[in-house]
Every structure is written in structure tokens, then in C-alpha cells.
N, CA, C and O atoms as a DFTB+ gen file, in Angstrom:
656 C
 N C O
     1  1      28.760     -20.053      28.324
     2  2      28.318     -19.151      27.277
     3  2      29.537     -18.382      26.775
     4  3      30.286     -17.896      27.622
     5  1      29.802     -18.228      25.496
     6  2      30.892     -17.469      25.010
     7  2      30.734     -15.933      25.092
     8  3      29.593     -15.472      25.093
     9  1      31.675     -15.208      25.152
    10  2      31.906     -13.844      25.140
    11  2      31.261     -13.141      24.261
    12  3      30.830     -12.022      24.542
    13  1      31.112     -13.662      23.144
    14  2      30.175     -13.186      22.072
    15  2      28.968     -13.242      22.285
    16  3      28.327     -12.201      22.430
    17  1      28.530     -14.153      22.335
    18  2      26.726     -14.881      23.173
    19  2      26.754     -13.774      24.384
    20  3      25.970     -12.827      24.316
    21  1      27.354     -13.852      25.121
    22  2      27.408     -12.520      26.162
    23  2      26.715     -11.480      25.945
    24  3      25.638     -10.995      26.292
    25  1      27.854     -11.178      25.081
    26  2      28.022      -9.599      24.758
    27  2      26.310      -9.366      23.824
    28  3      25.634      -8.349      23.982
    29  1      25.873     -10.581      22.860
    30  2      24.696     -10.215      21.912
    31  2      23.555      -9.763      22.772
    32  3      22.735      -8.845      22.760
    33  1      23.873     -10.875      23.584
    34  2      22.566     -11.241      24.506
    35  2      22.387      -9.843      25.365
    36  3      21.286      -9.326      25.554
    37  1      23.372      -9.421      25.753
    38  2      23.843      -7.837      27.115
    39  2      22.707      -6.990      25.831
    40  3      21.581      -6.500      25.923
    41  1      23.866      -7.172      24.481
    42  2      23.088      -5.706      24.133
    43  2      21.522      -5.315      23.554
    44  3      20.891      -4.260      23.497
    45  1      21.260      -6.598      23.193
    46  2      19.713      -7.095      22.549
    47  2      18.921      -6.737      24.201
    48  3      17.928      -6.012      24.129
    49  1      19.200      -7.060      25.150
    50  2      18.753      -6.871      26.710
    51  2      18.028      -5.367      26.619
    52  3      16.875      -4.971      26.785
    53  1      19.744      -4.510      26.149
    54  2      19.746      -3.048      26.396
    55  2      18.941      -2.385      25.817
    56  3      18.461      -1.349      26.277
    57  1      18.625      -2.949      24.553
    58  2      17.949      -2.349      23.481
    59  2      16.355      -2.456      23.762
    60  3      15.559      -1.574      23.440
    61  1      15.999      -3.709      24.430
    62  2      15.068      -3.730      24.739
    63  2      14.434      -2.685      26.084
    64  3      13.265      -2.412      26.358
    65  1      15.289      -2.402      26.529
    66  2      15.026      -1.884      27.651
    67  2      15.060      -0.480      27.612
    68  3      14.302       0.219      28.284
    69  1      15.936      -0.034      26.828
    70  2      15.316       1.101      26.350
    71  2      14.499       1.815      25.514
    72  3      14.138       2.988      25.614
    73  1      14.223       0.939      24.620
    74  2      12.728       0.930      23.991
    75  2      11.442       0.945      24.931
    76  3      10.412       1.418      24.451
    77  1      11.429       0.430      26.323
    78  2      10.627       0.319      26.814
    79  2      10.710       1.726      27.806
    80  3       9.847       1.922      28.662
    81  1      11.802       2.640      27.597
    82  2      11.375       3.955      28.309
    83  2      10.372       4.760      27.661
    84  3       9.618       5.558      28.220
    85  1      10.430       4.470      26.373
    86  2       9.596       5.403      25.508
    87  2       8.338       4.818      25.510
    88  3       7.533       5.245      24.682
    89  1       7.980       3.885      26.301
    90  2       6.311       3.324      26.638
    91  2       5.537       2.519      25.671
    92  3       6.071       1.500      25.232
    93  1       4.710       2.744      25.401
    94  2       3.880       1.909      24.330
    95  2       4.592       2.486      23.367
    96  3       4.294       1.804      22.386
    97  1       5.364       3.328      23.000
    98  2       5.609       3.491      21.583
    99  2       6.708       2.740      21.166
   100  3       7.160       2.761      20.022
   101  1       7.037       2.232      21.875
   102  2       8.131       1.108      21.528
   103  2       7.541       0.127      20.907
   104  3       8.278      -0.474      20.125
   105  1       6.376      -0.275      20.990
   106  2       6.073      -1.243      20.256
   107  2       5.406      -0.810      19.083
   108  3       4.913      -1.563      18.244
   109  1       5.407      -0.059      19.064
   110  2       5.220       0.115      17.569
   111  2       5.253      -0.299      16.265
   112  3       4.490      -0.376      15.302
   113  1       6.988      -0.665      16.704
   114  2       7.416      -1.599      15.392
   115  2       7.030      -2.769      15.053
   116  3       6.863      -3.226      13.922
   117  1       6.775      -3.642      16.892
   118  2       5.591      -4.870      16.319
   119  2       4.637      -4.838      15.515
   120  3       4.624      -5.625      14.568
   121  1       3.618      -3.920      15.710
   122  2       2.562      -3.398      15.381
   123  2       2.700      -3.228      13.652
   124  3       1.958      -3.720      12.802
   125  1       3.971      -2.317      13.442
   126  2       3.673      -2.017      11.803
   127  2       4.277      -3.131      11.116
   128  3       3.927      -3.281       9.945
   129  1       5.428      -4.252      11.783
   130  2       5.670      -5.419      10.899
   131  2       4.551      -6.431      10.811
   132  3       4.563      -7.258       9.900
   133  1       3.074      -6.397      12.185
   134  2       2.463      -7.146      11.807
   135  2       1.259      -6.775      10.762
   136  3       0.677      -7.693      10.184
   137  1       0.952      -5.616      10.566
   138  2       0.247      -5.046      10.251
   139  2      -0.377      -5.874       9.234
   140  3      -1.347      -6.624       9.339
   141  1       0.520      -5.542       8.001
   142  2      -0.153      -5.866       6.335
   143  2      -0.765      -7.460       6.824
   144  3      -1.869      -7.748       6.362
   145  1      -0.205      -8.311       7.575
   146  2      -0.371      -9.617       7.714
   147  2      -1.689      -9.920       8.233
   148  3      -2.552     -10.570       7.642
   149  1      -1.792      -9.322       9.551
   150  2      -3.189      -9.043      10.209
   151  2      -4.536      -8.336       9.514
   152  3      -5.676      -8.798       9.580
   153  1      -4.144      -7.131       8.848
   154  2      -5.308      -6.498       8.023
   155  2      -5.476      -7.256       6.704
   156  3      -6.619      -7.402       6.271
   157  1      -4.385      -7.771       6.003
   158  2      -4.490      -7.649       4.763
   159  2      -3.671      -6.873       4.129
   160  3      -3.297      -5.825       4.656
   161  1      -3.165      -7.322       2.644
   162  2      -2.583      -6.075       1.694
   163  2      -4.106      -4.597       0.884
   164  3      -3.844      -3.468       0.468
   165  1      -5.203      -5.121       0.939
   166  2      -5.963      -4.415       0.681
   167  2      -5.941      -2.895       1.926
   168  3      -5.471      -1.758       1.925
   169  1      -6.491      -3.480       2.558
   170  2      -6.583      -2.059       4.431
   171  2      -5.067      -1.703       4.123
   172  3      -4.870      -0.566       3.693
   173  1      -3.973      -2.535       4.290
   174  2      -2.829      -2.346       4.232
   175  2      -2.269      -0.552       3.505
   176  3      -1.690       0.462       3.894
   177  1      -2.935      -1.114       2.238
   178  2      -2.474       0.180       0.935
   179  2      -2.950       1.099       1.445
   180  3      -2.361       2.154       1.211
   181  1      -4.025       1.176       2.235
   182  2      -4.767       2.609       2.448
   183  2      -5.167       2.739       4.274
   184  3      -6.220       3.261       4.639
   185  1      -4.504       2.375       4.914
   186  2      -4.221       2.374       6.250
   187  2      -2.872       1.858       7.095
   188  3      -2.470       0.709       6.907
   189  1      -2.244       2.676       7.957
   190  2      -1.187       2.396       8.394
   191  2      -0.791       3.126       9.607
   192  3      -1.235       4.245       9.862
   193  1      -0.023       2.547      10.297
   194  2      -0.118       2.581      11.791
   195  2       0.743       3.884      12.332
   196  3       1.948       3.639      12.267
   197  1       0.588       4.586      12.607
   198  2       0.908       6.057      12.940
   199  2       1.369       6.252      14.290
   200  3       2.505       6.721      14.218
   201  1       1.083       6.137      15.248
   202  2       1.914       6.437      16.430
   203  2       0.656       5.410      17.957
   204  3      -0.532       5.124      17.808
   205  1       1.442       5.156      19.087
   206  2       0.231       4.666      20.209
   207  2       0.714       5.905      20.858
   208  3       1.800       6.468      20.728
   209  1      -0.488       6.270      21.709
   210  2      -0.679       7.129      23.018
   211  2      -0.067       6.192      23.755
   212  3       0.221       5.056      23.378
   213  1       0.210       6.854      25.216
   214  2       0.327       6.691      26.402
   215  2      -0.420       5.434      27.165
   216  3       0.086       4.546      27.851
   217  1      -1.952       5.691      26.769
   218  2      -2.931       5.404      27.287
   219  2      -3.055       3.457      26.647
   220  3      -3.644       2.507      27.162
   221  1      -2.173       3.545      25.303
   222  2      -2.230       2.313      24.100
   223  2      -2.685       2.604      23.233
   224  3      -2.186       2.167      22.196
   225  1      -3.999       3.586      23.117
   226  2      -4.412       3.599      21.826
   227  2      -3.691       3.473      20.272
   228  3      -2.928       4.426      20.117
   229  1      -3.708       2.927      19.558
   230  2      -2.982       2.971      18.138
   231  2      -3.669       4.189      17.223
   232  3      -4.891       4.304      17.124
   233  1      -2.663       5.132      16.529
   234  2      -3.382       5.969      15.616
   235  2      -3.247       5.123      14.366
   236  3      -2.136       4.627      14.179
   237  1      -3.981       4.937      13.685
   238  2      -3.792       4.611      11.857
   239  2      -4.267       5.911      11.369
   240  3      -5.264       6.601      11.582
   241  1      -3.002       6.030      10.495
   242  2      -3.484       7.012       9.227
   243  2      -4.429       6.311       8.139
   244  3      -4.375       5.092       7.974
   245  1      -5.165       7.005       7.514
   246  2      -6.055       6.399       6.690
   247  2      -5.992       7.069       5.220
   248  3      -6.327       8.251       5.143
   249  1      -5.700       6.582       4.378
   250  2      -5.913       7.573       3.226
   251  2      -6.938       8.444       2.630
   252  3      -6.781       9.125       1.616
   253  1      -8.597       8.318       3.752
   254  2      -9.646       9.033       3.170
   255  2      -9.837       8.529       4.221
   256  3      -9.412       7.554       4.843
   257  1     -10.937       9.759       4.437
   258  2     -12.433      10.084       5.549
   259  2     -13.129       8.573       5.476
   260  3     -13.476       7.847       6.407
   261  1     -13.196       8.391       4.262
   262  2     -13.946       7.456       3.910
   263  2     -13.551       5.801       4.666
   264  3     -14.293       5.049       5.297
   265  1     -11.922       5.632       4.246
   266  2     -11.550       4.338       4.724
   267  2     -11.783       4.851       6.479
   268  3     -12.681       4.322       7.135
   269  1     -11.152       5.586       6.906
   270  2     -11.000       5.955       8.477
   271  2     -12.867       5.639       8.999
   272  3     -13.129       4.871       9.925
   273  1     -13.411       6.011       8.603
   274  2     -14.997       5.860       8.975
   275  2     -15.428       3.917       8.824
   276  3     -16.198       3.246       9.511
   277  1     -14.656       3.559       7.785
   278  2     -15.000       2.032       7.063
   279  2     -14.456       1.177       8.398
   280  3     -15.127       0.348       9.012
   281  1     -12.985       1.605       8.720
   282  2     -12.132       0.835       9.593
   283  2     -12.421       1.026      10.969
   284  3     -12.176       0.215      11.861
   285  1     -13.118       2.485      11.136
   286  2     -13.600       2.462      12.294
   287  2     -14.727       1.405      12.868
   288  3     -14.913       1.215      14.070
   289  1     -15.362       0.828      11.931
   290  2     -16.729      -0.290      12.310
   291  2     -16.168      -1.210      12.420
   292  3     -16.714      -2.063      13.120
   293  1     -14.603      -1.606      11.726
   294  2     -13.816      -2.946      11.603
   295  2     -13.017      -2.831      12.863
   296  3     -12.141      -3.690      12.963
   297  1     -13.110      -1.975      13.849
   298  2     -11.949      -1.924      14.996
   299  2     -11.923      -2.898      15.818
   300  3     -10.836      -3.247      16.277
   301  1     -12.949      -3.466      16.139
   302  2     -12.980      -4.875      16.962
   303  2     -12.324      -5.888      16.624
   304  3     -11.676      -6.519      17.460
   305  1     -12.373      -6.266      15.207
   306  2     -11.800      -6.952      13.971
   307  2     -10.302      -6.906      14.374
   308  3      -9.669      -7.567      15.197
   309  1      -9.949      -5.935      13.547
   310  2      -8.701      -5.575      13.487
   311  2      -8.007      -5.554      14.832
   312  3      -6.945      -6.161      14.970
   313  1      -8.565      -4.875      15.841
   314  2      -7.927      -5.467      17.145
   315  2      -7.626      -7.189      17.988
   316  3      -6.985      -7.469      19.001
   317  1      -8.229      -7.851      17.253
   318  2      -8.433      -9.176      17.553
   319  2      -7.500      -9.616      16.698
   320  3      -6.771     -10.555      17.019
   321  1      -7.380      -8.904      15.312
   322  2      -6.258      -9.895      14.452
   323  2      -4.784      -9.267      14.973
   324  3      -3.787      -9.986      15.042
   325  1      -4.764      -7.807      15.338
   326  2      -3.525      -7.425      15.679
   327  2      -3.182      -8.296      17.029
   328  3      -2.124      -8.914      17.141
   329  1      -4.029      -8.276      17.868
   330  2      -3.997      -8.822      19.323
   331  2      -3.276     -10.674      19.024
   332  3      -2.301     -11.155      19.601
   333  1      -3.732     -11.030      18.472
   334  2      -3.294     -12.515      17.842
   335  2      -1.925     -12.514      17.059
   336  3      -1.067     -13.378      17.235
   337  1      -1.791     -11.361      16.095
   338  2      -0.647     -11.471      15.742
   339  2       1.166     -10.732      16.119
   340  3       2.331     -10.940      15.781
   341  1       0.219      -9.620      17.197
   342  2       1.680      -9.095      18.137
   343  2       1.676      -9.864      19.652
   344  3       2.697     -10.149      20.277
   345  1       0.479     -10.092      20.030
   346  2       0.215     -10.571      21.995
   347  2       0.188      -9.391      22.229
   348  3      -0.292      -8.385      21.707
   349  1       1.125      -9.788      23.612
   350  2       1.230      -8.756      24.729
   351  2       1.574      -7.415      24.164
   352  3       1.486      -6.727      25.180
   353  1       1.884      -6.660      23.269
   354  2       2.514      -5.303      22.529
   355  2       1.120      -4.858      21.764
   356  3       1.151      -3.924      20.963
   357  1      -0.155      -5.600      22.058
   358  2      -0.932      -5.415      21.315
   359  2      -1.779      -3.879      21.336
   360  3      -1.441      -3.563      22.477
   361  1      -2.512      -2.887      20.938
   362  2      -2.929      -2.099      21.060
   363  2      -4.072      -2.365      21.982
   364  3      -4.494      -3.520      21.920
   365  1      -4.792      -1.406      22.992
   366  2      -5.806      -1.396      23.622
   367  2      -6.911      -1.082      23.028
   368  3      -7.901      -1.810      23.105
   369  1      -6.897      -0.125      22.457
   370  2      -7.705       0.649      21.291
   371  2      -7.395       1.141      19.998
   372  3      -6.220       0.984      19.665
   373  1      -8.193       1.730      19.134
   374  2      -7.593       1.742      17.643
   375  2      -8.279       2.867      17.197
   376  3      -9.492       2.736      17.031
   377  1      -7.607       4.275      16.898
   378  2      -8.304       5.362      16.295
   379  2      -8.071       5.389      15.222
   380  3      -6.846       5.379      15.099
   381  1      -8.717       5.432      13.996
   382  2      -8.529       5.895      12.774
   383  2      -8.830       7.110      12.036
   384  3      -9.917       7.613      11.751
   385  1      -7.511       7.515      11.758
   386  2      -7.696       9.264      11.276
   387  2      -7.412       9.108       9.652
   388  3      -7.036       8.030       9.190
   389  1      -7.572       9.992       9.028
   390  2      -7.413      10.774       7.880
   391  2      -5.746      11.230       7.738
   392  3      -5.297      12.068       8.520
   393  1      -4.953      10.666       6.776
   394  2      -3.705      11.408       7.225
   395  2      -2.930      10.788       6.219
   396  3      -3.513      10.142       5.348
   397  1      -1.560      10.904       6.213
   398  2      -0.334      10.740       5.252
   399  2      -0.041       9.416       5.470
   400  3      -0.149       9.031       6.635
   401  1       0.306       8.620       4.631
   402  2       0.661       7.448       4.629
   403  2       1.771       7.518       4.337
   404  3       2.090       8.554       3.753
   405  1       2.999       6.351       4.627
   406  2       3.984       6.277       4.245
   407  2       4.273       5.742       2.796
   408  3       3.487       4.979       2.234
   409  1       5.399       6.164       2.240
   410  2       5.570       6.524       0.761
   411  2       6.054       5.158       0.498
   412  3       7.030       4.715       1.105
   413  1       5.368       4.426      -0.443
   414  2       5.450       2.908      -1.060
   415  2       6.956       3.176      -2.005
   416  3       7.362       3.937      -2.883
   417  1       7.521       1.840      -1.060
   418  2       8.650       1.551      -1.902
   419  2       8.819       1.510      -3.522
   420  3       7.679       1.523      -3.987
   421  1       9.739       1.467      -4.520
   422  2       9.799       0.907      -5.549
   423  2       8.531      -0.278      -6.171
   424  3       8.605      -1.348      -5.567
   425  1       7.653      -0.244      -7.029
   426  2       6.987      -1.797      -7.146
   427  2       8.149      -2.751      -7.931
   428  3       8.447      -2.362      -9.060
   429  1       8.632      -3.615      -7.574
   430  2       8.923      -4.837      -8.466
   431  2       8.505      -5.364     -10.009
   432  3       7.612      -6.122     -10.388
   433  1       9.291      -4.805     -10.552
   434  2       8.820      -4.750     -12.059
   435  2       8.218      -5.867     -12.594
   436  3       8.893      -6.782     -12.121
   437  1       7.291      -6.404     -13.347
   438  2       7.383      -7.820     -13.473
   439  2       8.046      -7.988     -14.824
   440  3       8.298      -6.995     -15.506
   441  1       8.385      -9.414     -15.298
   442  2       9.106      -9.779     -15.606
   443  2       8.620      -9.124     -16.884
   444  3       7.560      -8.532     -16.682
   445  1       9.018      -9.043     -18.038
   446  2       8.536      -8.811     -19.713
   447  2       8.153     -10.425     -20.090
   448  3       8.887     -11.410     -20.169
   449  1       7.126     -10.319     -20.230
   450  2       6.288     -11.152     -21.169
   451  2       6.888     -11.751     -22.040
   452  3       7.053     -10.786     -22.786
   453  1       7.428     -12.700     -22.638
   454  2       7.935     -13.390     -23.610
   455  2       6.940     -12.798     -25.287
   456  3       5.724     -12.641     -25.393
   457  1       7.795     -12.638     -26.137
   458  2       6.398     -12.448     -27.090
   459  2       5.898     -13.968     -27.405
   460  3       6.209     -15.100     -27.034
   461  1       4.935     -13.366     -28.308
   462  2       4.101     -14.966     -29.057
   463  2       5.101     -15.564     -29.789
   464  3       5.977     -14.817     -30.224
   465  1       5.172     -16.802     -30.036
   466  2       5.662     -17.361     -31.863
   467  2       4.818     -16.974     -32.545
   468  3       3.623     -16.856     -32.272
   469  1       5.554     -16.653     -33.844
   470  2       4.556     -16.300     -35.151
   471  2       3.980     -17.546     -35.184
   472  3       4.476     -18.508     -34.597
   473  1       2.741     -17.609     -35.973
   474  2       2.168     -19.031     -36.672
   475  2       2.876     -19.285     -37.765
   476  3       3.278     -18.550     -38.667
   477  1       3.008     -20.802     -37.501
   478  2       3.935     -21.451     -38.417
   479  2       2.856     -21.800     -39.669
   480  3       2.012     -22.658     -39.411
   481  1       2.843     -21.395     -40.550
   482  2       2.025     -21.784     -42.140
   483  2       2.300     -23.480     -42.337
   484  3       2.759     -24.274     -41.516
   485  1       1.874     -23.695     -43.640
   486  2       1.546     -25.424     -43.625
   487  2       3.337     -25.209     -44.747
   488  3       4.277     -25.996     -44.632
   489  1       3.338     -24.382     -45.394
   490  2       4.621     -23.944     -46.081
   491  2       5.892     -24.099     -45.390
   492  3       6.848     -24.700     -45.880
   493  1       5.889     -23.438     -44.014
   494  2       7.174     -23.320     -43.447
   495  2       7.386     -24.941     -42.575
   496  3       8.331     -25.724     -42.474
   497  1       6.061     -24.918     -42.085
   498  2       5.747     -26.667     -41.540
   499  2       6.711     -27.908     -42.551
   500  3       7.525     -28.727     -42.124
   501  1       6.299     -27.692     -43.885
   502  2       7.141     -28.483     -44.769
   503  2       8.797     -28.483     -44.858
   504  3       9.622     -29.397     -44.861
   505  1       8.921     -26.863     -44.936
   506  2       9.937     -27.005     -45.065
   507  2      11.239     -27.852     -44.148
   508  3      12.284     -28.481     -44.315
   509  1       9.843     -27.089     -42.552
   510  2      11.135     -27.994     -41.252
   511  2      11.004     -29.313     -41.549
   512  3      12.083     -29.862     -41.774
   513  1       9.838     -30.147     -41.639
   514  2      10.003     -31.487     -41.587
   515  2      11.258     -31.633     -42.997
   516  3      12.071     -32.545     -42.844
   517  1      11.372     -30.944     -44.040
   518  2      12.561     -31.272     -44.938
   519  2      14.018     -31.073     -44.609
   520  3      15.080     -31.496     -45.064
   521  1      13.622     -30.209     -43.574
   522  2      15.302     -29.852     -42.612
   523  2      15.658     -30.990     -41.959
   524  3      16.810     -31.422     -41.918
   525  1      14.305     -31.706     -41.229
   526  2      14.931     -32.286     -40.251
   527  2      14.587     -33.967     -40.956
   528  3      14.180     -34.810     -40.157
   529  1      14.726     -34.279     -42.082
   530  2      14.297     -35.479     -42.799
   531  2      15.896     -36.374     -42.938
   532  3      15.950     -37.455     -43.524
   533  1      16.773     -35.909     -42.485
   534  2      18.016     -37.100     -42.430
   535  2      18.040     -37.646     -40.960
   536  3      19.042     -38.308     -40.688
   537  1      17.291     -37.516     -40.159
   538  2      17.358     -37.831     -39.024
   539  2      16.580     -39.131     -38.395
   540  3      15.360     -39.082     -38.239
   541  1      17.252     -40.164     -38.079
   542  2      16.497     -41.849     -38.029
   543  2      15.625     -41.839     -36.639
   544  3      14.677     -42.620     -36.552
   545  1      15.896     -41.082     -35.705
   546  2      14.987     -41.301     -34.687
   547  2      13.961     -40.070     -35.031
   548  3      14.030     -38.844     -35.114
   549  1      12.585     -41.491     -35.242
   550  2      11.210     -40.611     -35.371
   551  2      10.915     -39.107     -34.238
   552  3      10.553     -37.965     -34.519
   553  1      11.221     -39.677     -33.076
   554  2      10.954     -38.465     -32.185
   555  2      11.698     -37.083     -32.473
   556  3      11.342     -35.941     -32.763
   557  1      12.905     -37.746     -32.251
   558  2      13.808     -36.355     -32.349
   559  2      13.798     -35.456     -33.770
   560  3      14.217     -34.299     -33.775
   561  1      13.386     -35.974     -34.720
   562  2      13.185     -35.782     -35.928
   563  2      11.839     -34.912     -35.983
   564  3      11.762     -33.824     -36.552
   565  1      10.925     -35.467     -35.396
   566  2       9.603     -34.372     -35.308
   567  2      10.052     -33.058     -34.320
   568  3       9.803     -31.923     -34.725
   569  1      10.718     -33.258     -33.022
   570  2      11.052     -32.107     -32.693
   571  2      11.799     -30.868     -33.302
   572  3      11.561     -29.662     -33.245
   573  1      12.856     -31.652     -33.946
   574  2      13.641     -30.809     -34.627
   575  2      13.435     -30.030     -36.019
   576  3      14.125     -29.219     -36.636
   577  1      11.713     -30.856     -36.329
   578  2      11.232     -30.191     -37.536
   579  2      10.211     -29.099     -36.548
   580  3      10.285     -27.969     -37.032
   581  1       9.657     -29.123     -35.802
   582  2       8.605     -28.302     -35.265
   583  2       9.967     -26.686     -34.882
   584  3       9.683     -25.518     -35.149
   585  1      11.541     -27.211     -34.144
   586  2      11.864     -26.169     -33.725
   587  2      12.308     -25.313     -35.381
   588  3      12.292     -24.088     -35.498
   589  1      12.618     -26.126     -36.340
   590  2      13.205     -25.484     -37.468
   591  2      12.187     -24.594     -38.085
   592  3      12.400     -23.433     -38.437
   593  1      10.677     -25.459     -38.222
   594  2       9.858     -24.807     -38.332
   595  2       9.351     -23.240     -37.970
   596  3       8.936     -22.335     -38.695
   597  1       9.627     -23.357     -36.180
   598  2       9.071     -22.186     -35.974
   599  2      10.424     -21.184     -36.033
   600  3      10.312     -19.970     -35.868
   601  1      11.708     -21.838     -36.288
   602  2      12.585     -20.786     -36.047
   603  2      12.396     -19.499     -37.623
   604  3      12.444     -18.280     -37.789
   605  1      12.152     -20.853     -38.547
   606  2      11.545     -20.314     -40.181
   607  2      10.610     -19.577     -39.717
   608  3      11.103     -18.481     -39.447
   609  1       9.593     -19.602     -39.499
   610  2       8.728     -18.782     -39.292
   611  2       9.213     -17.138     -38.325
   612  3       8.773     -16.007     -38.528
   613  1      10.171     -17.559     -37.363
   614  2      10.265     -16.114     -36.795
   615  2      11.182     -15.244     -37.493
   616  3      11.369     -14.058     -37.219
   617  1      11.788     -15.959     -38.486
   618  2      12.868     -14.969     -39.502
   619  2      11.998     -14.278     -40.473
   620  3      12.210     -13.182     -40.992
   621  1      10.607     -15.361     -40.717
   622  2      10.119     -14.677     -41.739
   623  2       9.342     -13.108     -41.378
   624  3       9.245     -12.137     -42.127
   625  1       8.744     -13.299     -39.672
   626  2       7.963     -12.800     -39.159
   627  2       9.033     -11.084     -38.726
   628  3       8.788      -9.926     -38.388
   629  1      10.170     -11.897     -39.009
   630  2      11.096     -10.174     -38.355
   631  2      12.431     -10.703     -39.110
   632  3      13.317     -11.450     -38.695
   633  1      12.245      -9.960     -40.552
   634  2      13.501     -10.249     -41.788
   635  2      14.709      -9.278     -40.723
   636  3      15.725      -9.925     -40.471
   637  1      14.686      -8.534     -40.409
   638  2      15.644      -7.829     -39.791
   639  2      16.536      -9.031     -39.048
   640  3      17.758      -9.023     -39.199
   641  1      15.992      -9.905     -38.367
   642  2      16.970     -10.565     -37.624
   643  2      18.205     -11.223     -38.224
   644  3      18.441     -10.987     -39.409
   645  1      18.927     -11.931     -37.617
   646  2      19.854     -13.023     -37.779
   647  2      19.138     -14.054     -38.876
   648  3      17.982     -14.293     -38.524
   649  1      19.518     -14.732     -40.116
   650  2      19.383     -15.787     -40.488
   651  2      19.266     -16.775     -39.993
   652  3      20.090     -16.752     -39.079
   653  1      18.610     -17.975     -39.971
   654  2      19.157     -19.316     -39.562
   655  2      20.260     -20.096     -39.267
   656  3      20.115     -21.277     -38.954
């Protein structure tokens, strides 16, 4: 084994091992990376994993009385999907409180929408097929009247732009 492999392996050891002074709360972090996966992104948005007791219990914060009361009937549930998706780090029990959730990252913008093409008229239609009328291959010739076409049409649709 190399010195490096050593040394990863020593300190990944250490780390583990001292995570495990602090008791069940060390696992914690299993717990909240499996979370959204096990519940769902729905429970997810409005429940989240807050601290284990001593004892194992898991606290979830809940964003309302309401979800905390909902998730409380789902605890069997949810313990079976957490239990499957951490194992052994799994919670014993599951309290659900009323409380602060952690503050949602940035959302991911989505992309901007492309706009529409204007509609091309039977007018501007003519004109491309007259643009593109020196051209011997039938195919490329219809394409190049449909793009002339609609490019006519988007100059007409926004005179501000660039010309043709």
C-alpha cells in the first residue's frame, strides 16, 4: 500500500471515529443526504432533519403544525424508507416538530424560452422561394426558401433589427 493510500485511509479511519464520539449525532449527515431521496422532493420542501437524541430518535423540523401532525401518521413509512436507504445509521424513532427549516439554496434559473417565429404570410413565402430559385438541388432549395422566408418575416416582425 502506498504512503498516500496510508495516510487517506489513517485519516478517513480518524474521522470516522470521531464522529462516532458525538453518538448518534454523527450520523446525521447520512440521514440528511438521504433524506429528499427516501421522502421525496415534496415532504422534502417542508420537512427536514434536525438533530437525533441520544436515545436515536430523529427530530424533523416541519414547516407547519399541520405537515408535523401529517408526517407523524407517515412515521412508520418514512422510517422504513430511511432504514433502507441509510442501514445501520438508521433512526430508531422519528419526532416531528414545528420549526425552522433550512434556507433553500439559489433555484436554478431555467433557461429563457426561445421566442416564437413570426408567421410567415403567403407574400413573404414567395418571396423566399424567389431567393432561393437559382438553386438546382430541389431539397436544398426548399430549405433555403423556408429559412429566407422566415428570416423575411422576422425583419418584418422587428424593423429595428439587422437587415438581411
Amino acid at each position: 500500500m502506498s504512503r498516500e493510500r496510508w495516510f487517506l485511509r489513517t485519516v478517513g479511519e480518524s474521522v470516522l471515529e470521531e464522529l462516532g464520539r458525538f453518538g448518534p449525532q454523527g450520523a446525521l449527515g447520512d440521514v440528511v443526504a438521504a433524506w429528499p431521496g427516501a421522502v421525496g422532493a415534496g415532504i422534502a420542501e417542508h420537512a427536514w432533519p434536525a438533530r437525533i437524541a441520544r436515545d436515536g430518535t430523529l427530530t424533523v423540523a416541519a414547516s407547519s403544525s399541520v405537515w408535523a401532525f401529517e408526517l407523524t401518521q407517515l412515521e412508520a413509512t418514512v422510517r422504513e424508507r430511511l432504514a433502507a436507504a441509510v442501514g445501520d445509521g438508521a433512526p430508531s424513532r422519528l419526532r416531528f416538530v414545528p420549526g425552522r427549516l433550512p434556507e433553500r439554496g439559489p433555484e436554478t434559473p431555467e433557461a429563457p424560452s426561445a421566442p416564437l417565429p413570426p408567421a410567415v404570410g403567403e407574400e413573404v413565402r414567395r418571396r423566399g422561394e424567389e431567393l432561393a430559385r437559382g438553386i438546382e438541388d430541389e431539397e436544398l432549395r426548399a430549405l433555403v426558401a423556408r429559412a429566407a422566408a422566415a428570416s423575411l418575416a422576422r425583419a418584418e416582425a422587428r424593423p429595428d433589427d439587422r437587415p438581411l
